[in-house]
Biopython code that builds the backbone (N, CA, C, O; Angstrom):
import numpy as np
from Bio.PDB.StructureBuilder import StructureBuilder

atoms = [
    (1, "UNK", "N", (-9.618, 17.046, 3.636)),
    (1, "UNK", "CA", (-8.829, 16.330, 4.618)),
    (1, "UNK", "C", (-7.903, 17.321, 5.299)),
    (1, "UNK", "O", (-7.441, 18.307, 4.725)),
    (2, "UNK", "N", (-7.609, 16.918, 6.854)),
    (2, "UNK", "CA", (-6.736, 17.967, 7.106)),
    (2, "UNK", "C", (-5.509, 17.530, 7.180)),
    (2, "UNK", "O", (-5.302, 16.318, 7.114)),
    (3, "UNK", "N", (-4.412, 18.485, 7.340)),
    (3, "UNK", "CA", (-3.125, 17.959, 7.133)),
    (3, "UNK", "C", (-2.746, 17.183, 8.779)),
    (3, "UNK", "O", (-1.692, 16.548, 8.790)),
    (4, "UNK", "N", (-3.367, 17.212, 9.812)),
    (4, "UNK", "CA", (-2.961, 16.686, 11.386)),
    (4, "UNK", "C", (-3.189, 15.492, 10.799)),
    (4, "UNK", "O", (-2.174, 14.859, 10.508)),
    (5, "UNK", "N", (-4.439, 14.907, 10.491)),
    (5, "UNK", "CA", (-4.451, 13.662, 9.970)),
    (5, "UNK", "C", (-3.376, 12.599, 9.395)),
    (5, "UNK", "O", (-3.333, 11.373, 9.493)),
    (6, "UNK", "N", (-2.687, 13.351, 8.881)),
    (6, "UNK", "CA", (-1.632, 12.824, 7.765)),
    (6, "UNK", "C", (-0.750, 12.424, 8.474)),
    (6, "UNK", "O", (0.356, 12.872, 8.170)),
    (7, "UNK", "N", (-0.788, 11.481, 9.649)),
    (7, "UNK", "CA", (0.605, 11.910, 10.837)),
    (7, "UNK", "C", (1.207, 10.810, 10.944)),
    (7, "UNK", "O", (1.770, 10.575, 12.013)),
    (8, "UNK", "N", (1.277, 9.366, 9.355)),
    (8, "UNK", "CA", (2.397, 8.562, 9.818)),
    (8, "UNK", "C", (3.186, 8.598, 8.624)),
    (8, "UNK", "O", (2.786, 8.393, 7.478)),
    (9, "UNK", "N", (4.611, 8.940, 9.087)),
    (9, "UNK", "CA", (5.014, 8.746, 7.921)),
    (9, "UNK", "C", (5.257, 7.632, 7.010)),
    (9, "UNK", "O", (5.241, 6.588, 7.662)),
    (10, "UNK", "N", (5.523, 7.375, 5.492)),
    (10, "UNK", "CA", (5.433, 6.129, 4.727)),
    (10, "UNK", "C", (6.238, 6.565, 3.575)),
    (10, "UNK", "O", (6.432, 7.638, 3.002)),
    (11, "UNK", "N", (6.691, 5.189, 3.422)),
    (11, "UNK", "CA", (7.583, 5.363, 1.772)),
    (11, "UNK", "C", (6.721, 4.725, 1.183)),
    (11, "UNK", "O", (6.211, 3.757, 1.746)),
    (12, "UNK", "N", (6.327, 5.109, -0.131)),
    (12, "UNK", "CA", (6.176, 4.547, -1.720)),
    (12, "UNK", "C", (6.926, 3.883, -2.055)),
    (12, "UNK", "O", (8.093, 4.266, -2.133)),
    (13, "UNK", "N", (6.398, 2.093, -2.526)),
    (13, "UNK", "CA", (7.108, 1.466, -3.554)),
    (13, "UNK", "C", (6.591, 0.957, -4.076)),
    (13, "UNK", "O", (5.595, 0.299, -3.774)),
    (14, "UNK", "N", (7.434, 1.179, -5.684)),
    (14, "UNK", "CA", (6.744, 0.699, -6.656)),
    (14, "UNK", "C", (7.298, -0.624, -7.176)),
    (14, "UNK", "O", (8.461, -1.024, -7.220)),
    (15, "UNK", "N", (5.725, -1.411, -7.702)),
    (15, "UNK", "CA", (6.630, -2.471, -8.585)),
    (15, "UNK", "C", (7.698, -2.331, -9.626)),
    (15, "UNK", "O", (8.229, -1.235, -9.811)),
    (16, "UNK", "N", (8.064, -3.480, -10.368)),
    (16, "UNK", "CA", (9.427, -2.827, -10.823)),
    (16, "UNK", "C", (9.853, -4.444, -12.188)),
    (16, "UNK", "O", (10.964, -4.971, -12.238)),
    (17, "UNK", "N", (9.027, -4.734, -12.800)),
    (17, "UNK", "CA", (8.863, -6.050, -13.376)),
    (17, "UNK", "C", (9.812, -6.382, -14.455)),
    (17, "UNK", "O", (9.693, -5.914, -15.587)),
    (18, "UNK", "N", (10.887, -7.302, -14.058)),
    (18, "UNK", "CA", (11.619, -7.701, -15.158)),
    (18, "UNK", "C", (12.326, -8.954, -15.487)),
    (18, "UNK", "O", (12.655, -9.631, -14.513)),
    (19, "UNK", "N", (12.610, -9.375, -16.589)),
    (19, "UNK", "CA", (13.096, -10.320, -17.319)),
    (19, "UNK", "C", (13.893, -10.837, -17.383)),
    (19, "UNK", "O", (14.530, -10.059, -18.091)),
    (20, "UNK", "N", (14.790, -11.953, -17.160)),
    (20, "UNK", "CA", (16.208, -12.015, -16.802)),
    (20, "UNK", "C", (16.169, -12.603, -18.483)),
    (20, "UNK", "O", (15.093, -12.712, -19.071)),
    (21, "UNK", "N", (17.854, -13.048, -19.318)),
    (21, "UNK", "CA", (18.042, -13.608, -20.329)),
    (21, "UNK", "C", (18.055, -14.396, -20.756)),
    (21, "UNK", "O", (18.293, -14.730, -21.916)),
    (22, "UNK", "N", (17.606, -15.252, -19.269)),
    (22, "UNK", "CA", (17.106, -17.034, -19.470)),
    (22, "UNK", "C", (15.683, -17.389, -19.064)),
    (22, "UNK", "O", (15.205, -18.466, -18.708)),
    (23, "UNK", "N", (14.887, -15.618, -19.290)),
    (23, "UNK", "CA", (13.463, -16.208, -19.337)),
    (23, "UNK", "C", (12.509, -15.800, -17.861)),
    (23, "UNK", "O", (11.308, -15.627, -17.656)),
    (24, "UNK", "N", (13.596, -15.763, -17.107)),
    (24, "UNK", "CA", (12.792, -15.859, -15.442)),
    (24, "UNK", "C", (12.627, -14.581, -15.202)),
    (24, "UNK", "O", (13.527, -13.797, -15.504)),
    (25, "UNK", "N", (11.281, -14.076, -14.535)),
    (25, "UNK", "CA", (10.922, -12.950, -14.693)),
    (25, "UNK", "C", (10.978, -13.061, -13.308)),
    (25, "UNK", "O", (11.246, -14.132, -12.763)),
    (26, "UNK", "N", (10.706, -11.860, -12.590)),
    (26, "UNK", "CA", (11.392, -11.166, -11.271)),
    (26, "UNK", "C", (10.263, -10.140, -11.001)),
    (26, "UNK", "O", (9.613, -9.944, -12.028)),
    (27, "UNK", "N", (9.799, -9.373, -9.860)),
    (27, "UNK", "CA", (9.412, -8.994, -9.498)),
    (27, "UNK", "C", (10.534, -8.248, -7.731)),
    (27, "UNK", "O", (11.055, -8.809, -6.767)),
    (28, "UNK", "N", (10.374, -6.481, -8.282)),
    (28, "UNK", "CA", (11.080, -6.509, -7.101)),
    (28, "UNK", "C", (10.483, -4.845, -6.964)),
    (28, "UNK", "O", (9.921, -4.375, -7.954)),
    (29, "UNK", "N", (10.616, -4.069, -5.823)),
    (29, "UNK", "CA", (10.119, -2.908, -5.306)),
    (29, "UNK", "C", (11.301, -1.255, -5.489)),
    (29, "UNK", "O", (12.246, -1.160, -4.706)),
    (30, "UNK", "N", (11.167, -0.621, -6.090)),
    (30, "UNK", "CA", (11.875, 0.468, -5.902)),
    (30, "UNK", "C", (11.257, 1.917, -5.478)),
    (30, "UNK", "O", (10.219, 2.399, -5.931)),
    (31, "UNK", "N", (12.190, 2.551, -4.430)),
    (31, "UNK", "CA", (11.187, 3.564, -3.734)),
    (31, "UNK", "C", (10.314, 4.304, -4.444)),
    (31, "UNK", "O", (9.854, 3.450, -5.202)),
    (32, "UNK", "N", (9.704, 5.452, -4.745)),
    (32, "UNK", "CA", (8.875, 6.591, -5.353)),
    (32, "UNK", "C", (8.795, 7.424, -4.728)),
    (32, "UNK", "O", (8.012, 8.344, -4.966)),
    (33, "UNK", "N", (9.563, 7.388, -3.733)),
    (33, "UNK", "CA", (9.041, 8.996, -2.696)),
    (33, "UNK", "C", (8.288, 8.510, -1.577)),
    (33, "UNK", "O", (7.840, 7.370, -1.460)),
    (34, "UNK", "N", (8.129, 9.911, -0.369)),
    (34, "UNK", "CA", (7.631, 9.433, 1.308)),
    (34, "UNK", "C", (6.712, 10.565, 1.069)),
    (34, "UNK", "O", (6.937, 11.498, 0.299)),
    (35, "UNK", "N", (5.585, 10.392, 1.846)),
    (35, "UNK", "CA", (4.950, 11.092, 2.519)),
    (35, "UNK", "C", (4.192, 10.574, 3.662)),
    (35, "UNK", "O", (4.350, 9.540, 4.311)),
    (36, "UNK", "N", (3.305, 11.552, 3.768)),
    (36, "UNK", "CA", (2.558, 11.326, 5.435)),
    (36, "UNK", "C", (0.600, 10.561, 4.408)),
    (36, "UNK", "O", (-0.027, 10.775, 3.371)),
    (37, "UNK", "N", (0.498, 9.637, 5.718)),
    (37, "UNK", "CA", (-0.744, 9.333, 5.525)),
    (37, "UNK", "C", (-1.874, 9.290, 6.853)),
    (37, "UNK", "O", (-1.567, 9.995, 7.814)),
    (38, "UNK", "N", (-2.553, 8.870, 6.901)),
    (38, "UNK", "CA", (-3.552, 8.430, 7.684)),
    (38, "UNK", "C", (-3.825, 6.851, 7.613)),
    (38, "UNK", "O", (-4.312, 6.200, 6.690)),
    (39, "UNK", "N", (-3.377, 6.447, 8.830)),
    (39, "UNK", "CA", (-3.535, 4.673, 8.709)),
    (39, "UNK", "C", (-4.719, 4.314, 9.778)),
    (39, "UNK", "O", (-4.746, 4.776, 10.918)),
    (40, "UNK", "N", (-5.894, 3.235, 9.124)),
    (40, "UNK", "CA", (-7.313, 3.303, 10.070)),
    (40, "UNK", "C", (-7.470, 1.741, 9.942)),
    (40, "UNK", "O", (-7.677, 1.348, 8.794)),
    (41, "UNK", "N", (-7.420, 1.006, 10.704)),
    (41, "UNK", "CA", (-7.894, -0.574, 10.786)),
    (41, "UNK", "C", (-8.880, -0.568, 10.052)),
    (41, "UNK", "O", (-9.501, 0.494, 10.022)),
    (42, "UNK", "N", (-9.327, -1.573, 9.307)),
    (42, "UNK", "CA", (-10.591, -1.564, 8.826)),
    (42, "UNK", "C", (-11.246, -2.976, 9.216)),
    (42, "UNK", "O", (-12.340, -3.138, 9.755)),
    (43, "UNK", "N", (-10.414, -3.871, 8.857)),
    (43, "UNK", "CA", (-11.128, -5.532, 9.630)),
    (43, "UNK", "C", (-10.005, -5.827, 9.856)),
    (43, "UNK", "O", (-9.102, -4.996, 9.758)),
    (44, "UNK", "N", (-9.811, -6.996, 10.189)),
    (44, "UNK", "CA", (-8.701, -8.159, 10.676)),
    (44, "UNK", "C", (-9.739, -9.735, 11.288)),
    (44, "UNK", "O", (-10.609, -10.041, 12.102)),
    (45, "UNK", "N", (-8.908, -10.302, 10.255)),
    (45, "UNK", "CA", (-9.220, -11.895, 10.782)),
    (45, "UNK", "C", (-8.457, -12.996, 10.466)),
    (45, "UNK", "O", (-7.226, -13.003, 10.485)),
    (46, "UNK", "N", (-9.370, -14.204, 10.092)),
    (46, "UNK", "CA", (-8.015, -15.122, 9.945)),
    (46, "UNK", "C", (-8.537, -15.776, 8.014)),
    (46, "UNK", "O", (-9.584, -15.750, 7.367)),
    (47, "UNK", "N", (-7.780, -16.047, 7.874)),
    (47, "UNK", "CA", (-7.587, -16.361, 6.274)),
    (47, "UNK", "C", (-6.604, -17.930, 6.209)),
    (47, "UNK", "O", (-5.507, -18.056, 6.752)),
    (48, "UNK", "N", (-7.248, -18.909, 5.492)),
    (48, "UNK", "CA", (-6.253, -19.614, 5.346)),
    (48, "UNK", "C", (-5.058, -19.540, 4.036)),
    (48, "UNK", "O", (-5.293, -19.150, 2.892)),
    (49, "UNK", "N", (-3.713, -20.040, 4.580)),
    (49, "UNK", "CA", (-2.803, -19.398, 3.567)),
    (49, "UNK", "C", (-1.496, -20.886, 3.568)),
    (49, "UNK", "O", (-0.663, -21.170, 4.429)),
    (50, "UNK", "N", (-1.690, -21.311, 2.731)),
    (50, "UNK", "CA", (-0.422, -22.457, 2.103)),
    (50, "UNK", "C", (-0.797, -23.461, 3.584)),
    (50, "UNK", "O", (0.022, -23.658, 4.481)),
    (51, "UNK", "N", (-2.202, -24.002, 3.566)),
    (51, "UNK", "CA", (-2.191, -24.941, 4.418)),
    (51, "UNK", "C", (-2.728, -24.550, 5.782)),
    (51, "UNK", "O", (-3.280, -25.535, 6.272)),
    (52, "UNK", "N", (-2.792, -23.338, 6.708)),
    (52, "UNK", "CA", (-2.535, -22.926, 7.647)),
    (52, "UNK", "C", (-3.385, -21.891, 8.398)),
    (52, "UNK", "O", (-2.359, -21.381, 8.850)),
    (53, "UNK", "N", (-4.145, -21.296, 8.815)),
    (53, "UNK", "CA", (-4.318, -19.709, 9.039)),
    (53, "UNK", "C", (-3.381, -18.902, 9.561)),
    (53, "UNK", "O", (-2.405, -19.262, 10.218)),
    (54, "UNK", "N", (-3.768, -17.509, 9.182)),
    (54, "UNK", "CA", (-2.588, -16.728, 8.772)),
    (54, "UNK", "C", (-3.572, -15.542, 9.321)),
    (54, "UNK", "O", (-4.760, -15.596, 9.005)),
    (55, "UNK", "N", (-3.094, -14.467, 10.142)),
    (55, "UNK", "CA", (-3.661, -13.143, 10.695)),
    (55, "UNK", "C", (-4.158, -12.378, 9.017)),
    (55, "UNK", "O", (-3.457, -12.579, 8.025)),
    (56, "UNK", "N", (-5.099, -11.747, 8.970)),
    (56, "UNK", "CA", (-5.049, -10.794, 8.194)),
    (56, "UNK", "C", (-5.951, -9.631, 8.458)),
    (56, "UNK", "O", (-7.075, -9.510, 8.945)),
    (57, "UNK", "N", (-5.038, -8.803, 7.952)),
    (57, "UNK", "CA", (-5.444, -7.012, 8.563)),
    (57, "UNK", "C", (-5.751, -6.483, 7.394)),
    (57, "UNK", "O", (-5.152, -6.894, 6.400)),
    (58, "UNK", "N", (-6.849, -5.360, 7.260)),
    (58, "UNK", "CA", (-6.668, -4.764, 6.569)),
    (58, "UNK", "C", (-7.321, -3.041, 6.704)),
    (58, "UNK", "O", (-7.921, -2.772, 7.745)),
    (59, "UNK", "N", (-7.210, -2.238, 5.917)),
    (59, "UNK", "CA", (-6.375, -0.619, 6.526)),
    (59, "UNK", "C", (-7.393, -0.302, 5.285)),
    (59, "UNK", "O", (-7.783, -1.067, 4.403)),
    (60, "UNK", "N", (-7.751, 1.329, 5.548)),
    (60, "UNK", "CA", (-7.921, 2.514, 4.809)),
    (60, "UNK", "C", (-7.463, 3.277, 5.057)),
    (60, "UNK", "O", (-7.824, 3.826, 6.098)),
    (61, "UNK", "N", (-6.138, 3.964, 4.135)),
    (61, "UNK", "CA", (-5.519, 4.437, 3.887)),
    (61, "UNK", "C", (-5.328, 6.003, 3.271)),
    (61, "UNK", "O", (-4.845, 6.113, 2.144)),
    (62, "UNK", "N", (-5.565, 6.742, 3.736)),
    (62, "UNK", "CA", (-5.520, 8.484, 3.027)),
    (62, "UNK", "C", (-3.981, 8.920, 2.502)),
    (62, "UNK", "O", (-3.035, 8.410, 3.102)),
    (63, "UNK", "N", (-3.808, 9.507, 1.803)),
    (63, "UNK", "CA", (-3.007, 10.486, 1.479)),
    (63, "UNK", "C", (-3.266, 11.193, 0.320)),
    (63, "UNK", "O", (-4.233, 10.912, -0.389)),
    (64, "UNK", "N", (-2.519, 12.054, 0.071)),
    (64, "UNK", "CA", (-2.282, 13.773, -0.394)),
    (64, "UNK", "C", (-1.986, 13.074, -1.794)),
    (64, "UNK", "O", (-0.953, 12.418, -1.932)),
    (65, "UNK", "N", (-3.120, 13.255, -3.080)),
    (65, "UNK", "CA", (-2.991, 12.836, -4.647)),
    (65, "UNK", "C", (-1.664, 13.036, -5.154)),
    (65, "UNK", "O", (-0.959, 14.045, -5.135)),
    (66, "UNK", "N", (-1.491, 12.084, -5.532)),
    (66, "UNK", "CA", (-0.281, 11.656, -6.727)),
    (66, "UNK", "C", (-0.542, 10.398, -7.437)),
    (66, "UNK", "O", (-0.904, 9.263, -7.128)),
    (67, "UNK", "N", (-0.211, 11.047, -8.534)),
    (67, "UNK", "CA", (-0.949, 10.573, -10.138)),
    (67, "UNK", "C", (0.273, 9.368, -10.089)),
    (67, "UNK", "O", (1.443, 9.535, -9.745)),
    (68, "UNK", "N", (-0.342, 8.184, -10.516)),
    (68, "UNK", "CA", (0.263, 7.586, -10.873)),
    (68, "UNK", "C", (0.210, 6.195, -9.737)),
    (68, "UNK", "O", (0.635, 5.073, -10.014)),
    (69, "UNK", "N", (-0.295, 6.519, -8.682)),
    (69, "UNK", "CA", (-0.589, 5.476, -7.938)),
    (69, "UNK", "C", (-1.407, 4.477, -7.472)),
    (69, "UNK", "O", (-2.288, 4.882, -6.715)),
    (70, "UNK", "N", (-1.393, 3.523, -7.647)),
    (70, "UNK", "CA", (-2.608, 2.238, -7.703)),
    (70, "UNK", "C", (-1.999, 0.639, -7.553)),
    (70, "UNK", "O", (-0.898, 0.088, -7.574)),
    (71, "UNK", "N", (-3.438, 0.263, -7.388)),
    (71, "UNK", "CA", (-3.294, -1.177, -6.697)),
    (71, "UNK", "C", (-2.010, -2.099, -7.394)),
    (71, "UNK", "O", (-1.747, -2.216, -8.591)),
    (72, "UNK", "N", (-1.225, -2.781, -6.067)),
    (72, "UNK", "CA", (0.091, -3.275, -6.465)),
    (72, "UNK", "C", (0.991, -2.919, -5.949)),
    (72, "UNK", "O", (1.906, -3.742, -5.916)),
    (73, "UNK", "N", (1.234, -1.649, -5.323)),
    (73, "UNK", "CA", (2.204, -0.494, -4.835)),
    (73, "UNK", "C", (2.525, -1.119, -3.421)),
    (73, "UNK", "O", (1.838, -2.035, -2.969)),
    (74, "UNK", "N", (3.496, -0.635, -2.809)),
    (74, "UNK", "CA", (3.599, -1.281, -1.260)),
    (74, "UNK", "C", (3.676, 0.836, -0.810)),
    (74, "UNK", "O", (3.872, 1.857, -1.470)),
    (75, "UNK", "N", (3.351, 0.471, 0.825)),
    (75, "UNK", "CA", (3.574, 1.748, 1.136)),
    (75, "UNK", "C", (4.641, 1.169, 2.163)),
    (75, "UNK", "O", (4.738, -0.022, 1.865)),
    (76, "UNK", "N", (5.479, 1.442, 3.221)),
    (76, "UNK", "CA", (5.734, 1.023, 4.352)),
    (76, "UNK", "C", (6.008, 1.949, 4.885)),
    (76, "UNK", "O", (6.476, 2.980, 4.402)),
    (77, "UNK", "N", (5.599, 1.566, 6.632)),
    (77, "UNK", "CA", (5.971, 2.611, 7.307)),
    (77, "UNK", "C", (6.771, 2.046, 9.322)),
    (77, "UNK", "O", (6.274, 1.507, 10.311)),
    (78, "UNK", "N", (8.130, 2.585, 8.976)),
    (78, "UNK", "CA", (8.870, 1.864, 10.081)),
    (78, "UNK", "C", (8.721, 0.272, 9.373)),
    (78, "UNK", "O", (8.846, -0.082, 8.200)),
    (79, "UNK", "N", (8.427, -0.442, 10.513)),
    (79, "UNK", "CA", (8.329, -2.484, 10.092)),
    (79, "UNK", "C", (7.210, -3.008, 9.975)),
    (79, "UNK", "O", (6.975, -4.213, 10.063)),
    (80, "UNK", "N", (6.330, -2.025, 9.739)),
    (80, "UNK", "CA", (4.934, -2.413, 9.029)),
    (80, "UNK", "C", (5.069, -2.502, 7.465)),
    (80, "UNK", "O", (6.183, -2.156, 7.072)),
    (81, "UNK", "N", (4.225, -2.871, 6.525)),
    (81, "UNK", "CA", (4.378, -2.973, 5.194)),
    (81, "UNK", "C", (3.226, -3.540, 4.847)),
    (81, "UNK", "O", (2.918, -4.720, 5.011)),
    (82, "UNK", "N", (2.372, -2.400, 4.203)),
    (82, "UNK", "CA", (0.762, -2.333, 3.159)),
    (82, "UNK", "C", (1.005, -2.589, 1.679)),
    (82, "UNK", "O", (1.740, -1.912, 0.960)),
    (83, "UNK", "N", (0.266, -3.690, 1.302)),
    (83, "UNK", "CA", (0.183, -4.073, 0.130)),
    (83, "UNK", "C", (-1.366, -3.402, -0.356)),
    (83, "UNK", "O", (-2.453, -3.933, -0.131)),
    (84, "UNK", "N", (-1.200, -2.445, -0.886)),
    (84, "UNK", "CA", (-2.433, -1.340, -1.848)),
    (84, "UNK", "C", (-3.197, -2.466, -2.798)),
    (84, "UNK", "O", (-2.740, -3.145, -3.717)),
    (85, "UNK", "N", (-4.224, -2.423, -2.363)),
    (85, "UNK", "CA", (-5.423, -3.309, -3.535)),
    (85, "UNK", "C", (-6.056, -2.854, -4.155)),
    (85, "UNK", "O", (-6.368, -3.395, -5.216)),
    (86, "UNK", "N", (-6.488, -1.789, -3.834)),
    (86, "UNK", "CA", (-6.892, -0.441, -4.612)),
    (86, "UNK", "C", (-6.772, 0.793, -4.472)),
    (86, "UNK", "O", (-6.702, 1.005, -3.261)),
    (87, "UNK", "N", (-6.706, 1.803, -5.081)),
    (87, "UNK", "CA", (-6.501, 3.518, -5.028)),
    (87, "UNK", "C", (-7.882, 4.134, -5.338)),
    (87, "UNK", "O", (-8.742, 3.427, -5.864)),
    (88, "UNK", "N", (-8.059, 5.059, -5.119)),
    (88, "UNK", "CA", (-9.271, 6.401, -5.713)),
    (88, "UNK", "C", (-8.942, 7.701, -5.536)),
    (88, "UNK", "O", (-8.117, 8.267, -4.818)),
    (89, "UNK", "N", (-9.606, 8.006, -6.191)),
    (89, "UNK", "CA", (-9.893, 9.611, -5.632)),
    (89, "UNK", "C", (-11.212, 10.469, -5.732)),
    (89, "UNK", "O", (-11.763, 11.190, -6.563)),
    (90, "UNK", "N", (-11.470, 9.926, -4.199)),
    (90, "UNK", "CA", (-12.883, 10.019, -3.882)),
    (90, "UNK", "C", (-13.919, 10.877, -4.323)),
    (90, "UNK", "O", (-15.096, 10.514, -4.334)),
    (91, "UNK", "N", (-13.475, 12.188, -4.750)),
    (91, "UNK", "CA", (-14.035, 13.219, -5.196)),
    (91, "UNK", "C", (-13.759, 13.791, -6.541)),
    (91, "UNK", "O", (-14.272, 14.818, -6.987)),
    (92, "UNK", "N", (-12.873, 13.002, -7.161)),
    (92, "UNK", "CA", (-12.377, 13.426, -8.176)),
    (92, "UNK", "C", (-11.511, 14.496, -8.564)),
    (92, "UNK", "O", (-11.006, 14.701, -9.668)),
    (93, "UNK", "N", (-11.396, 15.232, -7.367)),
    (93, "UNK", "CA", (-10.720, 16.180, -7.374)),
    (93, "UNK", "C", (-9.340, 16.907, -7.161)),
    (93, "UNK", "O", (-8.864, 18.043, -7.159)),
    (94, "UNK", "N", (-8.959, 15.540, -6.974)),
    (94, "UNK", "CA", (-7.084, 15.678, -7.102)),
    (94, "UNK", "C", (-6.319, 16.243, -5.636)),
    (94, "UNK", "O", (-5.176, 16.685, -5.519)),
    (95, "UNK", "N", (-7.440, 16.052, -4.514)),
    (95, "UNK", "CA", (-7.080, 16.499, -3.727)),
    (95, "UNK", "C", (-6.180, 15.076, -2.454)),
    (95, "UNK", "O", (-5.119, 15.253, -1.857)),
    (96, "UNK", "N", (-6.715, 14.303, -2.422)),
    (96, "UNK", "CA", (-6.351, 12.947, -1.862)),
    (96, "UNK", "C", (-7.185, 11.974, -2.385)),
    (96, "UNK", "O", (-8.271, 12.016, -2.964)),
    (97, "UNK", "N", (-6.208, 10.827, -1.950)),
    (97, "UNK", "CA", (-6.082, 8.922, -2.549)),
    (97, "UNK", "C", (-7.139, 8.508, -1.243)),
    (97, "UNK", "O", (-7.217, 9.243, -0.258)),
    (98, "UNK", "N", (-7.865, 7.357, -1.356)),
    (98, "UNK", "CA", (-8.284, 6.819, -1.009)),
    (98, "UNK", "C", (-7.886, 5.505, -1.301)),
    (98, "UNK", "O", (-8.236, 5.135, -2.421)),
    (99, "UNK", "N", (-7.156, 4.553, -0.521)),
    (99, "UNK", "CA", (-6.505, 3.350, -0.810)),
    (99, "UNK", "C", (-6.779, 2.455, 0.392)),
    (99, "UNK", "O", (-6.660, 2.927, 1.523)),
    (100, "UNK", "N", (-7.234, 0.861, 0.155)),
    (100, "UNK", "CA", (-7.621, -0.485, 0.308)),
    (100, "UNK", "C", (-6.354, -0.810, 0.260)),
    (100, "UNK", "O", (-5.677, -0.721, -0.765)),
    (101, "UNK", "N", (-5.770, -1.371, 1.802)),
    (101, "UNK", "CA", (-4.620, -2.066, 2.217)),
    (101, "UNK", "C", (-5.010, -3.324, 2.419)),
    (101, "UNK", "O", (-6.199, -3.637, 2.360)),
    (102, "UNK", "N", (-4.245, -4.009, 2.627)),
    (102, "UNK", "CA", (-3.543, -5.414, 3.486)),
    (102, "UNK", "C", (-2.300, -4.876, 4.035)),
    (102, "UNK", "O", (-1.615, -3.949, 3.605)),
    (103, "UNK", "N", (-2.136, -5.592, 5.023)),
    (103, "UNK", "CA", (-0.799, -5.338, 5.718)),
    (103, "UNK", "C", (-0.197, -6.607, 5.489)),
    (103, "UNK", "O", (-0.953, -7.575, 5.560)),
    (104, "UNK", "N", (1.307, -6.861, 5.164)),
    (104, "UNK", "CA", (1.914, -8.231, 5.152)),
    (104, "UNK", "C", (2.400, -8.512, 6.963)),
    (104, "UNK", "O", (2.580, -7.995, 8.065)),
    (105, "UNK", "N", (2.409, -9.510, 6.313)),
    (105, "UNK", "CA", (2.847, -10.121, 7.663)),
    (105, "UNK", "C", (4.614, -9.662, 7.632)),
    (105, "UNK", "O", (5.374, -9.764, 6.669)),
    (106, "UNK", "N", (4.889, -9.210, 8.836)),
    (106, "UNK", "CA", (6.681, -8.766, 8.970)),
    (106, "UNK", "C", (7.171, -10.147, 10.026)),
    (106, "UNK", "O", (8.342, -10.262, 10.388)),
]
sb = StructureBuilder()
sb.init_structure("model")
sb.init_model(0)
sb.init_chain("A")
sb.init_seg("    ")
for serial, (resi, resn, name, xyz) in enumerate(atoms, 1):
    if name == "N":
        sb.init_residue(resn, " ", resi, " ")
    sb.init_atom(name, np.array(xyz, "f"), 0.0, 1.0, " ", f" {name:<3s}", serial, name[0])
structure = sb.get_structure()
């Protein structure tokens, strides 16, 4: 991959899962670090969602390997925001992620 490619920038966030003392569990995002990716439409259509249709997009995603990242993760970049469904690494070789977006709706 080349590095021109890599030309939007994005923050890492990670899930972050916890327990309150009366039981109610929580779900909330804390950063992991920015880098640059490559963002590529892949489909978009309509999906029904709580009654309704609802736009849905979805992205293949490049960036530069780091261990530790996989489906669940949000990336965002500016007022966009990718929900990761899956990660790889296409070649095995530790060189870049291959990641299956959704985009949320902002």
């Amino acid at each position: 991959m080349r590095a021109g490619r890599l030309n939007v920038p994005v923050v890492l966030l990670r899930p972050v899962h916890s327990v309150e003392a009366d039981g109610t569990a929580s779900l909330t995002y804390a950063e992991a670090g920015a880098d640059f990716a490559a963002v590529a439409l892949k489909s978009q259509g309509e999906a029904p969602v709580a009654g309704h249709l609802d736009g849905v997009a979805t992205h293949d995603i490049r960036l530069r390997y780091r261990a530790g990242l996989k489906g669940g993760w949000k990336l965002v970049s500016g007022t966009r925001i990718f929900r990761l469904l899956s990660v790889n690494d296409p070649d095995g070789r530790y060189r870049e992620l291959r990641c299956a977006a959704e985009e949320e709706a902002t």
